[in-house]
C-alpha positions as CSV (number, residue, x, y, z in Angstrom):
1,X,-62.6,3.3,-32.1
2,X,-59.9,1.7,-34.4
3,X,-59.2,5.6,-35.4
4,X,-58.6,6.7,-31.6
5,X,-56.1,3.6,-31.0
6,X,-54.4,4.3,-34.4
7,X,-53.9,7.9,-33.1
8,X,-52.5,7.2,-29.9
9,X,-50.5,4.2,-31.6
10,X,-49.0,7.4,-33.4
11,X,-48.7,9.6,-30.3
12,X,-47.2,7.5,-28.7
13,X,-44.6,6.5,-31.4
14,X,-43.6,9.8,-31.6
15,X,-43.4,10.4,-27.5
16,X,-41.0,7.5,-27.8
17,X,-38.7,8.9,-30.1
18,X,-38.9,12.4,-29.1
19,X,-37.6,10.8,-25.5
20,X,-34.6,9.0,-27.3
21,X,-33.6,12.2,-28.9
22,X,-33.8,13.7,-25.7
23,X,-31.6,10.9,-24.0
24,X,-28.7,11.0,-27.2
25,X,-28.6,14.5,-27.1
26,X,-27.5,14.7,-23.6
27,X,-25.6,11.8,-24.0
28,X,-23.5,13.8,-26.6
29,X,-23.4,16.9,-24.8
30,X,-21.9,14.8,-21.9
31,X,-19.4,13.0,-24.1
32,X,-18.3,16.4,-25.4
33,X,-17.9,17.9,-21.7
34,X,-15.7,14.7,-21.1
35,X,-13.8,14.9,-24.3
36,X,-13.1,18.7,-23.4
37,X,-12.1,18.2,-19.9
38,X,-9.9,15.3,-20.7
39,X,-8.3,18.2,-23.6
40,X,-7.9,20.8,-21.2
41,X,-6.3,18.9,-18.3
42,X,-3.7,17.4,-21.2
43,X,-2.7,21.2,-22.0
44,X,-2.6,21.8,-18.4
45,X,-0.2,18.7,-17.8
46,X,2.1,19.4,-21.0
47,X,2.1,23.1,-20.1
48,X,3.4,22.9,-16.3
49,X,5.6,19.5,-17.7
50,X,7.2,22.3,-19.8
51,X,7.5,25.0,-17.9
52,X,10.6,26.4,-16.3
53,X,10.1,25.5,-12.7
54,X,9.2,22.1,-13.3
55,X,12.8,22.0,-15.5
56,X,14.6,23.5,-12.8
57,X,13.3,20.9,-10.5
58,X,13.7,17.8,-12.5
59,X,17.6,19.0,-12.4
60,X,17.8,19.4,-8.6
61,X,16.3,16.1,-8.4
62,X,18.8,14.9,-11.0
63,X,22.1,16.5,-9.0
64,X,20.3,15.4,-5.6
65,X,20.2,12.2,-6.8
66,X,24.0,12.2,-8.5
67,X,25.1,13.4,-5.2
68,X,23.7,10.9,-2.9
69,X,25.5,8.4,-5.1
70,X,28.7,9.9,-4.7
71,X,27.7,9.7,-0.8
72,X,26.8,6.4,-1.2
73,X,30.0,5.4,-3.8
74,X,32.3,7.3,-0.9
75,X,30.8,5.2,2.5
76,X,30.9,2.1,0.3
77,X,34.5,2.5,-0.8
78,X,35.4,3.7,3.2
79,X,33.7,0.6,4.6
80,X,34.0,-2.4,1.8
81,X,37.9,-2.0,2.8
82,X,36.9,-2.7,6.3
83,X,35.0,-5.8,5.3
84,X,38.0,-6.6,3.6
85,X,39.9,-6.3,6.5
86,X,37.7,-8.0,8.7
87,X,37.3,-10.9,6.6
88,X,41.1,-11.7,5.8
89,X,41.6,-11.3,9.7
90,X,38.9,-13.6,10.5
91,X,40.0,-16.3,7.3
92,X,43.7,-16.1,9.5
93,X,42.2,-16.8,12.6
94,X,40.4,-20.1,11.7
């Protein structure tokens, strides 16, 4: 009897660590998937960050942008002179 529960003392030892090989294996082969994935998507990023399009459109964003403040400088100047205007005539009146 002692033999028989020795035995399956040892069978079962080994099922045990047979099924945490099992389990770390996958784990690694689903840390390297991540690890890979997270690689490739970086090359994808730095590839279309360096690409000509995506330089051709980070200076029409940059003259959008430069133009709208020259709208924006141009109203401002137009219409601060007004205020001006407005507040001198309204300072004489009281």
């Amino acid at each position: 009897m002692r033999r028989q529960v020795l035995l399956a003392a040892v069978f079962l030892t080994l099922l045990v660590f047979a099924q945490a090989q099992e389990e770390e294996t996958l784990l690694n082969r689903v840390h390297d998937y991540v690890q890979q994935a997270a690689r490739q998507a970086h090359e994808a990023l730095t590839t279309v960050k360096e690409s000509q399009v995506a330089q051709q459109a980070k200076g029409w964003m940059a003259d959008g942008f430069s133009s709208l403040h020259g709208y924006w400088s141009t109203w401002a100047d137009k219409w601060s002179g007004l205020w001006d205007t407005a507040e001198k005539a309204e300072a004489e009146g009281h």
